[in-house]
Structure formats: C-alpha cells, structure tokens
SEVEX-67750 format. One record per residue (C-alpha): residue number from 1; residue in one letter; x, y, z negated. Coordinates in nm, 4 decimals. Example, Ala and Ser with C-alpha at 12.3 -4.5 7.8 and 13.67 -1.06 7.14 Angstrom:
BEGIN
+-----+-----+----------+----------+----------+
:   n : res :       px :       py :       pz :
+-----+-----+----------+----------+----------+
:   1 :   A :   1.2300 :  -0.4500 :  -0.7800 :
:   2 :   S :   1.3670 :  -0.1060 :  -0.7140 :
+-----+-----+----------+----------+----------+
REM end
This chain:
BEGIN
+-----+-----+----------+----------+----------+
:   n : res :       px :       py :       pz :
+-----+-----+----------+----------+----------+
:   1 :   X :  -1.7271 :   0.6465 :   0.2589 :
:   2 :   X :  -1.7737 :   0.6857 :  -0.0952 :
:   3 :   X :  -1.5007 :   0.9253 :  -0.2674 :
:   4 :   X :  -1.4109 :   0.8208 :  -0.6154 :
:   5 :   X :  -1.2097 :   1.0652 :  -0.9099 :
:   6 :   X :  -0.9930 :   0.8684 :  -1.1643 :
:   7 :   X :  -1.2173 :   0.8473 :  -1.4219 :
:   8 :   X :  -1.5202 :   0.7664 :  -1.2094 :
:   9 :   X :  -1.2222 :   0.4704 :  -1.1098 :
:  10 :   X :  -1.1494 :   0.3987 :  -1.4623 :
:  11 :   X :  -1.6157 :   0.3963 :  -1.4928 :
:  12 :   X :  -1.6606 :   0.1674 :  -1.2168 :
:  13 :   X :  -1.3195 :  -0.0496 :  -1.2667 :
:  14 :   X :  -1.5134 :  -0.4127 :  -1.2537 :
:  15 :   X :  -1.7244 :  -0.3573 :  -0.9620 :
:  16 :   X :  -1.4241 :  -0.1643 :  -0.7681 :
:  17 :   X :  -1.1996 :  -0.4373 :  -0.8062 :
:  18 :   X :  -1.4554 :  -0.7071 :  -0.7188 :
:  19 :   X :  -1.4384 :  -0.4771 :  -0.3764 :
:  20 :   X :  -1.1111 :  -0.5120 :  -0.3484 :
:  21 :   X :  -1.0792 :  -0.8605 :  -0.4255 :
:  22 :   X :  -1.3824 :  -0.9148 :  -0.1595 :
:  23 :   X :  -1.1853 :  -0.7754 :   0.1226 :
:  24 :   X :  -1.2530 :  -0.3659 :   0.1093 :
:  25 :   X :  -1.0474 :  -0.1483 :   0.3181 :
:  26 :   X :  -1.0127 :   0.1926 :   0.0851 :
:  27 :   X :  -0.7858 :   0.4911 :   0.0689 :
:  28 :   X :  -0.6139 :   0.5213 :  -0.2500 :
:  29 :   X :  -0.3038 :   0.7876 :  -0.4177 :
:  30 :   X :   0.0483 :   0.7473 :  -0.4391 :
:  31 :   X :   0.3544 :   0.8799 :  -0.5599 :
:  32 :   X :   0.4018 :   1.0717 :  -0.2031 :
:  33 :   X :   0.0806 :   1.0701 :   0.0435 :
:  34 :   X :  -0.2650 :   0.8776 :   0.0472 :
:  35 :   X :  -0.2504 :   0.5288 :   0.1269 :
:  36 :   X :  -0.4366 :   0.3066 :   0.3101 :
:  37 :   X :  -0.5034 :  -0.0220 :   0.1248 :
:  38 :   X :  -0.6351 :  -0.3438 :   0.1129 :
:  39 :   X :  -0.6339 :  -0.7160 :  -0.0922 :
:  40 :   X :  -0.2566 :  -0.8253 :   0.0888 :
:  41 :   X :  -0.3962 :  -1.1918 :   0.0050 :
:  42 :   X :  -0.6796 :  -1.1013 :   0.2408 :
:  43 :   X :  -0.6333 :  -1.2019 :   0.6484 :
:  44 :   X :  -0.9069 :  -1.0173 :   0.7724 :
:  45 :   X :  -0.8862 :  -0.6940 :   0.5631 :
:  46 :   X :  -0.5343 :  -0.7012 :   0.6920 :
:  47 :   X :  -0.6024 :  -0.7473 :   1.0038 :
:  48 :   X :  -0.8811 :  -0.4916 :   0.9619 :
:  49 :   X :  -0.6221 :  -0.2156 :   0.8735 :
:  50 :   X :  -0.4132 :  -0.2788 :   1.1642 :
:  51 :   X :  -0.7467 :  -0.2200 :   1.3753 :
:  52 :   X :  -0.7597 :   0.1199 :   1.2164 :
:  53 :   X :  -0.3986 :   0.2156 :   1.2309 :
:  54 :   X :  -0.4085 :   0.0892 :   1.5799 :
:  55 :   X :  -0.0612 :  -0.1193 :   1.4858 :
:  56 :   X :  -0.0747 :  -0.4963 :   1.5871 :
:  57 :   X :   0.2676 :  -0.5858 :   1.5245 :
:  58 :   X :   0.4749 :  -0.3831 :   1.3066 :
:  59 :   X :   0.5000 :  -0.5015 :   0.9701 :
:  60 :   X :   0.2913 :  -0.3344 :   0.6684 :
:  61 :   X :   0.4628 :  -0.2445 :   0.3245 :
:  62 :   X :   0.3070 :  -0.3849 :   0.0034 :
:  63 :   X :   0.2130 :  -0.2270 :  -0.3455 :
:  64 :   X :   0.3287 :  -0.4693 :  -0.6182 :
:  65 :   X :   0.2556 :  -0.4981 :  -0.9727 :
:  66 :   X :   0.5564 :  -0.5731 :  -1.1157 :
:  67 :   X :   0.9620 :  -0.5722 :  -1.0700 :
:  68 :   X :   0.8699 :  -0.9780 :  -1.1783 :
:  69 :   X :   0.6525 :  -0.9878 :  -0.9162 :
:  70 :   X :   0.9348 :  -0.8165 :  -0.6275 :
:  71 :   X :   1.2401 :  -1.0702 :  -0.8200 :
:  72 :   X :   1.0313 :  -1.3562 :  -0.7820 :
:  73 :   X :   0.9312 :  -1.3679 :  -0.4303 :
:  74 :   X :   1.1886 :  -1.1233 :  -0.2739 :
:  75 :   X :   1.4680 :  -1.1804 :  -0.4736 :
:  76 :   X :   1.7034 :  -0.9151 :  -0.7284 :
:  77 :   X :   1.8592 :  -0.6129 :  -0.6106 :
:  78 :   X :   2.0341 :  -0.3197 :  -0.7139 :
:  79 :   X :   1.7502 :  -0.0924 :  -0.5633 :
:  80 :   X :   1.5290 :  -0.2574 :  -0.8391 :
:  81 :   X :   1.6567 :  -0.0068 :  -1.1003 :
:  82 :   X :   1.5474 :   0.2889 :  -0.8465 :
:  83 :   X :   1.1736 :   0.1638 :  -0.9643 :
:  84 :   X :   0.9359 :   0.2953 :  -1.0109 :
:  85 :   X :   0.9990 :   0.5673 :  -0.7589 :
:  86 :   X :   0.9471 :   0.6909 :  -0.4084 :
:  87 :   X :   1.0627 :   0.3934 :  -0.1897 :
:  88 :   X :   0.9654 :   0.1384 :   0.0005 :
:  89 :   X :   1.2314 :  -0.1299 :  -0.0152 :
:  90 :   X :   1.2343 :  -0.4045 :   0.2700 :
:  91 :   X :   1.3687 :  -0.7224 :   0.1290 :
:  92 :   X :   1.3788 :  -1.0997 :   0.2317 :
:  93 :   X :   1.1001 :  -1.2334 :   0.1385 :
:  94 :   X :   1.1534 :  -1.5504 :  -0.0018 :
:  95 :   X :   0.7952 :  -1.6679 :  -0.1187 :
:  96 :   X :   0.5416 :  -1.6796 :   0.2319 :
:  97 :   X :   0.2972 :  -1.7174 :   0.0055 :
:  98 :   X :   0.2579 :  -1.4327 :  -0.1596 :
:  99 :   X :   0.1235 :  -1.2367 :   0.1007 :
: 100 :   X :  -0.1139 :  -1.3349 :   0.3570 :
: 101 :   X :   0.1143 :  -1.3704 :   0.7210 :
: 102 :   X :  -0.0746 :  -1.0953 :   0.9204 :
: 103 :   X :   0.1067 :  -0.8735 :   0.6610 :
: 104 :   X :   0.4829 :  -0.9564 :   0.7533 :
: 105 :   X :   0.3998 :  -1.0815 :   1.1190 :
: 106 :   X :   0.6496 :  -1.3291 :   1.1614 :
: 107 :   X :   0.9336 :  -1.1134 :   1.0027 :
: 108 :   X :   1.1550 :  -1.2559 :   0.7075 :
: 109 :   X :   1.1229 :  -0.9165 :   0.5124 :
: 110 :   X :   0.8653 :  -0.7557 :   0.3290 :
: 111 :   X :   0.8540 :  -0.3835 :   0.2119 :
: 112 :   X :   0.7652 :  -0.3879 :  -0.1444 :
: 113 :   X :   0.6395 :  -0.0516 :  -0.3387 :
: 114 :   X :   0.5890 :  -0.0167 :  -0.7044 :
: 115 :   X :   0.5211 :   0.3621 :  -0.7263 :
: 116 :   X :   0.5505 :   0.5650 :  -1.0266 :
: 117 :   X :   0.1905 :   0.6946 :  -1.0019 :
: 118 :   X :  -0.1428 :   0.6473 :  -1.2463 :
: 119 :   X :  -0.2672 :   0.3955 :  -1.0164 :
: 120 :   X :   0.0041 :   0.1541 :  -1.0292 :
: 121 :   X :  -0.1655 :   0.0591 :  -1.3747 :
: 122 :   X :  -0.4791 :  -0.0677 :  -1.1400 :
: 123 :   X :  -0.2620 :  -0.2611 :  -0.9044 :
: 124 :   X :  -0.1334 :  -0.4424 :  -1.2439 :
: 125 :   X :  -0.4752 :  -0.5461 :  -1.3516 :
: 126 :   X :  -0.5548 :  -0.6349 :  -1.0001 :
: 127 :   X :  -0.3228 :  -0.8981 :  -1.0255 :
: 128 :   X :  -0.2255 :  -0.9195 :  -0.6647 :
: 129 :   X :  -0.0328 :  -0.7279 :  -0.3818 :
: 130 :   X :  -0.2462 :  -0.4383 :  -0.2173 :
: 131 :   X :  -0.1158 :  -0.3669 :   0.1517 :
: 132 :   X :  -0.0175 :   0.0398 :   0.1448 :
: 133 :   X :   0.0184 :   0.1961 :   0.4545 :
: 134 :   X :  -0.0487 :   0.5581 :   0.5308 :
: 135 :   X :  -0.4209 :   0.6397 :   0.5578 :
: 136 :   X :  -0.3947 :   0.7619 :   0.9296 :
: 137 :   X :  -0.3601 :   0.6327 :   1.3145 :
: 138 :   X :  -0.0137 :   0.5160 :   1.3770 :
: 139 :   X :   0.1729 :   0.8291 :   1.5372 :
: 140 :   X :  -0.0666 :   1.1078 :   1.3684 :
: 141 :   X :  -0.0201 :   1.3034 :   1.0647 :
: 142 :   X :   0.0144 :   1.1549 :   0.7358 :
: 143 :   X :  -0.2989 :   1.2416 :   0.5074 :
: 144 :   X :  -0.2361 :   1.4984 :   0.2462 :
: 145 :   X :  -0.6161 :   1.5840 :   0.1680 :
: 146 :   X :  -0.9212 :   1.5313 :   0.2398 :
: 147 :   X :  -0.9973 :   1.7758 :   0.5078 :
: 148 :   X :  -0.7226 :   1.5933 :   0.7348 :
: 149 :   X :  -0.8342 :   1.2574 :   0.7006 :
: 150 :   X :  -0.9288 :   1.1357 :   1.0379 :
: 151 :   X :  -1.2420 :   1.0761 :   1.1084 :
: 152 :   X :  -1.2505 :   0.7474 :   1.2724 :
: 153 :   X :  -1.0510 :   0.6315 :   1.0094 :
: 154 :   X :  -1.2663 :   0.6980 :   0.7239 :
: 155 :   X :  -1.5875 :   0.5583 :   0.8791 :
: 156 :   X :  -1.3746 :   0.2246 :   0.9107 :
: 157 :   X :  -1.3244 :   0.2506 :   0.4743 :
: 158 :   X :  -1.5392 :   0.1781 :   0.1641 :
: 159 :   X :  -1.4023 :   0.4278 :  -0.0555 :
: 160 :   X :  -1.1555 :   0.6733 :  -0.1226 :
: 161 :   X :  -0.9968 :   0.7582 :  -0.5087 :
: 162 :   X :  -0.8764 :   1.1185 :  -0.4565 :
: 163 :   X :  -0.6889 :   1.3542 :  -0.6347 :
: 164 :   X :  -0.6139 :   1.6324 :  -0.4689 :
: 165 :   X :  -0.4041 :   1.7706 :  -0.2035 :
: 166 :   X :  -0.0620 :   1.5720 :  -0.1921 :
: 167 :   X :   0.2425 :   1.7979 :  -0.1224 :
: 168 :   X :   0.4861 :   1.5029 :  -0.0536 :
: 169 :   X :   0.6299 :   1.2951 :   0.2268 :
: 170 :   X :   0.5859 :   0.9526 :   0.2696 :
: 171 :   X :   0.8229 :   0.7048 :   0.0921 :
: 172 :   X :   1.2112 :   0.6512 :   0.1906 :
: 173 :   X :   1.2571 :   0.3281 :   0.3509 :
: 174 :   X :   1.5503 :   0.1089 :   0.2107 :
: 175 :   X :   1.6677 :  -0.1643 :   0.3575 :
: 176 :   X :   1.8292 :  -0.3661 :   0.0967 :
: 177 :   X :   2.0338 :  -0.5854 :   0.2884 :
: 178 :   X :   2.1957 :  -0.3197 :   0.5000 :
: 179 :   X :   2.2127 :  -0.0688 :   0.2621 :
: 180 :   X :   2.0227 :   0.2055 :   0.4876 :
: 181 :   X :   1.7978 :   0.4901 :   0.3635 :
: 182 :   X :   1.5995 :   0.6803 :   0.5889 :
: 183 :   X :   1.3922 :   0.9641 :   0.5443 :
: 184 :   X :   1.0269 :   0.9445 :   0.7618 :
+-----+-----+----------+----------+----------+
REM end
C-alpha cells in the first residue's frame, strides 16, 4: 500500500483519480476517522470493500459532492443545513441510479456524507459518489492512525492519503425520516 500526504495528493491528482475511477479500494481522511473508500458507481470495488470489512449485507454510507447532488437523488431535508458536518444522514433514495446496488443492498435509503474536511474538494472534482466506510473489519476498532490499521486490511488497498492521528469518533447517524440521532 502506497501512503500518500495532501500535497503528494494534490502532485499526483490525474493519475489518483484515474485509480479511483478504475475501481481502487484506498483509505482516505475525514472529518472524524479514516475511511475506507471506493468509486460507489463501481460493483466490484464495492463488493470488494465488503470482502474486507467482512459485511455482506448491511448497507454502506456514501461521500457526495454536493447538497445538489443529496436533493437530487435523495430528496430535501432539514438536516441539509447541518452540512457540511459530522453526519451521516440516511435518506430515501429516490434515484437507483446513482449508486451502484451492491451499495444500498436492496434497501430504499442511502446514507449520504458531505464532510467538512480538505478532501471533500477531491470528491467534487471526482464527480461521482465514493463509498466511505470505516477503514477496519466490521466489529474492530475504528482507525485513528496508522499504527492501528489492520493489517489484512491494508494489503487488500492501493493507497492510503494520511494525515495524522485522528482524535474523533465516527460520524452521527441521522435518520431523516424518523428523526433519530445516534451516537456510534
């Protein structure tokens, strides 16, 4: 696995997204903890994260470019004005097509993320949803460095963009329909 800085990101922006576009699993910052992403467009990259997280059915959250891009295929909320932030907000997802099915797994929601980190400028120029999951086994310790990033999951990456320790927790969950918050 090949571990990136920002500006060696920022260097190497043309060839990384051609990586992403192409299907790389990588490990990338957030607002909160390190993230495990992929192209959300992408079956088998998806389905190559749930391999690694060892998670075959739950649903997996999305990284989205834009409030346009959550209003047109999930709909408006109140929530929306919480954004950028900290939260992952599950809402009906009205478009199908907008991320690939092994993403949602059969469920009518999606949990959108538009974090108010550096890297949400990337995800813009991308153009497309990244899947954003937590870079570790489901059940095990969130990743806050690197010096706890399982192994096993980091020989199953590309790269990593890293930053530093992270001294957060992972996002809230909102469910916009129901009006819940929970902590995780």
């Amino acid at each position: 696995m090949e571990v990136l800085t920002e500006t060696e990101l920022r260097m190497r922006f043309d060839e990384i997204v051609d990586k992403i576009k192409n299907g790389a699993v990588f490990i990338h910052p957030t607002d909160t903890i390190y993230g495990l992403g992929c192209n959300a467009l992408d079956e088998k990259a998806v389905e190559k994260i749930r391999d690694i997280k060892k998670r075959p059915e739950a649903p997996l959250s999305v990284w989205v470019h834009s409030k346009e891009w959550i209003i047109e295929n999930c709909g408006n909320h109140k929530w929306l004005d919480e954004l950028p932030g900290p939260y992952t907000l599950i809402m009906p997802l009205t478009n199908k097509k907008s991320v690939t099915p092994s993403v949602v797994k059969g469920k009518e929601t999606l949990g959108v993320r538009l974090p108010n980190h550096w890297f949400s400028k990337v995800v813009a120029k991308l153009g497309f949803p990244i899947v954003t999951t937590s870079a570790n086994k489901t059940g095990e310790p969130f990743m806050t460095k690197l010096e706890n990033l399982d192994p096993n999951v980091e020989k199953e990456v590309s790269f990593m963009i890293y930053e530093g320790e992270k001294e957060a927790r992972p996002s809230k969950l909102v469910n916009v329909e129901k009006e819940e918050v929970k902590e995780r």
